[in-house]
N, C-alpha and C positions, 0 to 999 in steps of 0.2 A: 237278648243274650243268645239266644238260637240262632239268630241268621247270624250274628259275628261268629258262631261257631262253625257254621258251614262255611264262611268266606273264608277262614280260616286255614280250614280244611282243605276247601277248593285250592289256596296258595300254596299248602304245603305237597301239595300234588302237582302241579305248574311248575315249580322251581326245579324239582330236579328235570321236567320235561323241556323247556330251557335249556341248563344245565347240557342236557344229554345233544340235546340239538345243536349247540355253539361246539362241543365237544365234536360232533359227529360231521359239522362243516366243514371242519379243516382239512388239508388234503389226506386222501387215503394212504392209510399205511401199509408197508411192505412190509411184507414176512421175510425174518431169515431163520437159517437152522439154528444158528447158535445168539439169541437175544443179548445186548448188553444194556446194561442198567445208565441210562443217560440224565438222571434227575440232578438239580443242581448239588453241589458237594461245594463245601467251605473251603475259602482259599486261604492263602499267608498273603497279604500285600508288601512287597518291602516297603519299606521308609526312605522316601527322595530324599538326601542332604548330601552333603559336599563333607569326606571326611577330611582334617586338617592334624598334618605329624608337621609341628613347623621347628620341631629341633633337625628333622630331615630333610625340611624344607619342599615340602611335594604334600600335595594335591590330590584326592581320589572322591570323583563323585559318578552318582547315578541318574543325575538332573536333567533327564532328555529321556522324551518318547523311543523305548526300542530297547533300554537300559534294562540291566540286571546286574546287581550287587545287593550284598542282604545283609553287609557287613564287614569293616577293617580296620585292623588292628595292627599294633607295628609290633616286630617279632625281636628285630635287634637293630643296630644302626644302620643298616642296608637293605634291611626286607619289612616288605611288609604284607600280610597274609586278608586276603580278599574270600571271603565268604558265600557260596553261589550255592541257592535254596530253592529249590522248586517250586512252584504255586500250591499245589498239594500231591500226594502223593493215594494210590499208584500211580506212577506213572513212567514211562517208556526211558530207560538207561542213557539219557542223551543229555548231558548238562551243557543250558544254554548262560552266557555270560558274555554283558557290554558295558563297560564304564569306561569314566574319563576322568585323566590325566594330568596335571600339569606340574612345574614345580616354580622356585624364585629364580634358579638358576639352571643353567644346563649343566646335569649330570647322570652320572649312573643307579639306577634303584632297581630294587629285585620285590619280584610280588609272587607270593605262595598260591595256589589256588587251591582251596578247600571246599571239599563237594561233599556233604553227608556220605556214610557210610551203605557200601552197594551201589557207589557212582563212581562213575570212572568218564576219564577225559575222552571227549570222541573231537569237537572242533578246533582246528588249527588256528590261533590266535590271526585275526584280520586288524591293519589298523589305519583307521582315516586321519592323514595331513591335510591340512591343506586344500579340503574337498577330496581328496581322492586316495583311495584304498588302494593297499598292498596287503602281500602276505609278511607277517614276522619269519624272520630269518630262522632255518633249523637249529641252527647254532644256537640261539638266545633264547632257546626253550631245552629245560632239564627236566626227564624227569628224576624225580628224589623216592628215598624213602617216606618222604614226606606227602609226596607230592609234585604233581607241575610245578616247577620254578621258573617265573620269563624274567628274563634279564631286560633292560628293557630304558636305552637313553631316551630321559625326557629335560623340556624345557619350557618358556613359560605359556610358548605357544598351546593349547590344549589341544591332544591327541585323542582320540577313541579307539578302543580296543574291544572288539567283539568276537565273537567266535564265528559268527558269518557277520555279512556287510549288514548292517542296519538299512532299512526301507523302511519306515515306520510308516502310519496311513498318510499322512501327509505327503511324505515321498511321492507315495504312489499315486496319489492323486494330480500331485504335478506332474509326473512323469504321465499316466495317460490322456490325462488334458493339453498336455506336449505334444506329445509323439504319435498320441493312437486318431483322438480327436483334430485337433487341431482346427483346419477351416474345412474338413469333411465332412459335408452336409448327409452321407451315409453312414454315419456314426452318432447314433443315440444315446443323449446319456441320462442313467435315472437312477433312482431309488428305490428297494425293496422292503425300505422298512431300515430300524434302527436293531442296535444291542443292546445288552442289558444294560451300558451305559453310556447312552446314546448317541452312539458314533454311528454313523451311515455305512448303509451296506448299499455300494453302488453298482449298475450295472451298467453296461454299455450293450445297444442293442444294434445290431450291424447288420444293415440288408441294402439293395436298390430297388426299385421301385417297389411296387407292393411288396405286403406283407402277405396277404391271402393263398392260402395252401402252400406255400414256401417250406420244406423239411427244415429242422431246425438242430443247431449242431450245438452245445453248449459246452463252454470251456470256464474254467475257475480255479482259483490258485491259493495259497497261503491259509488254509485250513487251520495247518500246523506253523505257528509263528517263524522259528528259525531256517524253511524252509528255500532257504533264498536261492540257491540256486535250480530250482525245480520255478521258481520267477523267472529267475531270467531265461530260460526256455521258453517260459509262457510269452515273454517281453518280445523276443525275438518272431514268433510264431505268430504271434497278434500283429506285430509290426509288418510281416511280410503277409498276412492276411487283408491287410489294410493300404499295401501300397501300391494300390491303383493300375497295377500292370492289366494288361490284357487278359492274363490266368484268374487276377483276383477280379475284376471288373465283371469277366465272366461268372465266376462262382457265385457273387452275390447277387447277382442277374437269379439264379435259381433257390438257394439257400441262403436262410437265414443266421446268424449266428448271436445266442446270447453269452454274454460277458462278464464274467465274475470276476473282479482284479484282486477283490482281497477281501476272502470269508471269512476272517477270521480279524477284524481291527480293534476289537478291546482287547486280545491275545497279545499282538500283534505288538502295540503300547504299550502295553504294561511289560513286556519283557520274559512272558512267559516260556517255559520251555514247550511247552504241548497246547495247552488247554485253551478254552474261553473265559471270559468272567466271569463265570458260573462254575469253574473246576470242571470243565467236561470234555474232554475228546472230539471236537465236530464231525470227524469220518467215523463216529460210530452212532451215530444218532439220523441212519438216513432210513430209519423205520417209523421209529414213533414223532420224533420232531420236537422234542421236547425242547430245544433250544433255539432261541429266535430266529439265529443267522442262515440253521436249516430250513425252518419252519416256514420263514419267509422267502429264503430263495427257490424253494420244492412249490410254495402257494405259486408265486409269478414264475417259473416256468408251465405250471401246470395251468394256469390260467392263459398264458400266452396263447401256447398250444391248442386251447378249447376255442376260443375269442378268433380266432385266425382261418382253424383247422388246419394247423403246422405239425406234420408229425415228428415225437422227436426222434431220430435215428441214433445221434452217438454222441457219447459224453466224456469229455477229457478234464482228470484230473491233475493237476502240475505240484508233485512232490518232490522233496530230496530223501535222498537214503544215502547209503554205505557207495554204492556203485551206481553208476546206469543200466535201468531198469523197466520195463515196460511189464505192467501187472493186468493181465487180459481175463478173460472170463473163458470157459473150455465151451460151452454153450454158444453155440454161433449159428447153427443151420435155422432156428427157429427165431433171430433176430431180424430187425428193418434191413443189417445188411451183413448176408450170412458170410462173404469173401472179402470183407471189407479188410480186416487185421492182413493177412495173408496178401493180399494186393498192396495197402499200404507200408507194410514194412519190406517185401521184393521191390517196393519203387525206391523206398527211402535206403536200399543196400545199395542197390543200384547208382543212386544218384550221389555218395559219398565214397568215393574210395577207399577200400581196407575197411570198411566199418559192417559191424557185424551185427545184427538187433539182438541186445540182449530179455530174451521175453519168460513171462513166470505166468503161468496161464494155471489155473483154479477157480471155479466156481464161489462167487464171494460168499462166507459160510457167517461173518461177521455184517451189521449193518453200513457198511462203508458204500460211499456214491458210484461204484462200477458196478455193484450188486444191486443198487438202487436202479440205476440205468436198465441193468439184463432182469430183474424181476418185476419191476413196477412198471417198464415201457417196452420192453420187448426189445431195448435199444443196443447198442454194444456202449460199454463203458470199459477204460481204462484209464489206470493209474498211469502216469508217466512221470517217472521217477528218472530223475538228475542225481550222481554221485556228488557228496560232500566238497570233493576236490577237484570235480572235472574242470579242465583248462579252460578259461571264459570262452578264448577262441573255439574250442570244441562245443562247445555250450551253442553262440550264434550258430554254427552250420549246422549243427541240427537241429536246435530250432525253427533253424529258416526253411534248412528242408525237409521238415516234415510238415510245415505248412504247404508248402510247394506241394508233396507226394497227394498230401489228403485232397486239395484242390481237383489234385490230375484224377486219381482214384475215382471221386463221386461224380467229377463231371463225364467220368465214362461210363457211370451207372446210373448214371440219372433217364 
């Protein structure tokens, strides 16, 4: 009885030292001023199904990765009111919403859009024919006392209506097995681990010849589900990163570059307006890491880095907002690269015409990834932020050249 008392003992001593040791493996955490609370929180899932009004003869479902509808109902013989409910709440005044369409015959229907109360409409109705997106006409959007009201001819072709374009993970996974990969033997593609339900978090790891001591520049996108246009800058950026000219051929000759295409794919899926599947913000959890998609993408860059001895210099995150936006840190003389912002936005005014950088520069006070950059690596991190509405064509050229600028920039500081 004594000695199973001491073994006992002994165990109950051991587990938390365990315990404390698996805890204390993970990668180090960054300190911010202002902590937010990133533990998982309860979501709402909606309910996939196909609503059916057949005395109106039309069709509303939510039956597709990327979708958001939580609910509809027919109002009178011509409208019918559509439901859009956030994952949980708090959370950021931006109601996202995607469903589909169709009816028996070709005609006119009106659909209310109803957002809980403290929400208001910010995205312009987008809609996929046929494979390919347009914008809804100003005209065929009212708003009421009610509410949004879209006017809105369907038939039995099914249409999709989103509030930005749908890229669901699959998209993107064709799209850079397309475009970025393709038969480029300098493009690496891998895994960092799954989500909480279990979708792949992929990376593409882009260098030439060695890896060894190469700086290492990391880029990542879709955090924030609805984000899409802050993608396709990434889309554009990556693709002129990767298209073998003499500028890029050169760059990766020196630096390394890791690839994040899409942090955020149980979000992403499910149609969420912000969060993960865990109800959590992923740009606020670049402290403690409580959430896989960080936790795993922070271990393998930091692992990289170690494995290589690649230091990381600077880190780009690809968001959408209100306007175009570049979110910088004020802290630069004490970074990998104290003239770097300054050099690469005088290149990228220069090299576009009329165009003007618009930049918001603050020390990150929140745990978000440009703060994680400037306090955890010494590195420069920014947000680069795409307007909701900016014109695609505006979109490519500066995407492309700010890929361009950043190439010329490092290769003159290397």
């Amino acid at each position: 009885m004594k000695r199973q008392f001491i073994s006992k003992t002994k165990w109950l001593l051991i587990v938390p030292a365990i315990l404390l040791f698996v805890h204390c493996s993970g990668p180090k955490r960054v300190k911010f001023p202002i902590p937010v609370d990133t533990k998982n929180k309860p979501i709402a899932l909606q309910e996939k199904k196909s609503y059916a009004f057949e005395d109106l003869g039309v069709w509303v479902s939510n039956e597709f990765d990327g979708a958001r509808l939580n609910g509809a109902q027919q109002l009178n013989d011509s409208t019918i009111v559509l439901r859009f409910d956030p994952e949980n709440t708090p959370i950021n005044k931006s109601p996202y919403y995607g469903f589909k369409v169709w009816s028996d015959s070709p005609k006119q229907a009106y659909f209310l859009f109803d957002y809980p109360e403290g929400f208001d409409h910010r995205y312009k109705p987008k809609k996929q024919e046929h494979g390919n997106w347009s914008e809804i006409d100003s005209l065929d959007l009212v708003e009421t006392e009610s509410g949004i009201l879209l006017k809105l001819n369907v038939k039995q072709d099914p249409v999709i209506i989103a509030g930005q374009e749908v890229n669901n993970s699959k998209d993107v996974q064709e799209w850079y097995r397309k475009e970025i990969i393709g038969n480029r033997d300098f493009v690496h593609e891998g895994s960092v681990g799954e989500t909480k339900l279990g979708r792949n978090i992929p990376i593409l790891d882009i260098y030439q010849g060695s890896t060894t001591g190469k700086p290492i520049i990391v880029l990542m996108t879709r955090q924030h589900p609805p984000e899409v246009t802050g993608y396709f800058a990434f889309q554009n950026f990556l693709t002129t990163l990767v298209d073998q000219s003499e500028l890029s051929t050169q760059f990766l000759n020196k630096y390394r570059v890791l690839v994040f295409p899409i942090m955020n794919p149980d979000g992403v899926d499910l149609g969420h307006w912000r969060h993960n599947a865990n109800g959590v913000d992923l740009n606020r959890d670049w402290s403690k890491y409580r959430q896989p998609e960080i936790r795993n993408v922070v271990s393998h860059i930091l692992k990289t880095s170690k494995a290589d001895q690649g230091k990381i210099i600077l880190g780009l995150d690809f968001h959408s907002t209100y306007e175009d936006v570049f979110y910088t840190n004020v802290e630069r003389m004490r970074t990998t690269l104290p003239t770097f912002i300054e050099d690469w936005f005088k290149t990228l005014e220069s090299e576009i015409e009329g165009y003007k950088v618009n930049e918001s520069a603050s020390n990150s006070t929140r745990p978000v990834s440009k703060g994680w950059f400037l306090y955890g690596q010494k590195a420069v991190g920014i947000t680069y932020e795409i307007g909701d509405h900016t014109p695609r064509e505006r979109i490519v050229e500066i995407g492309s050249t700010s890929a361009k600028a950043m190439m010329n920039v490092l290769l003159e500081n290397k």
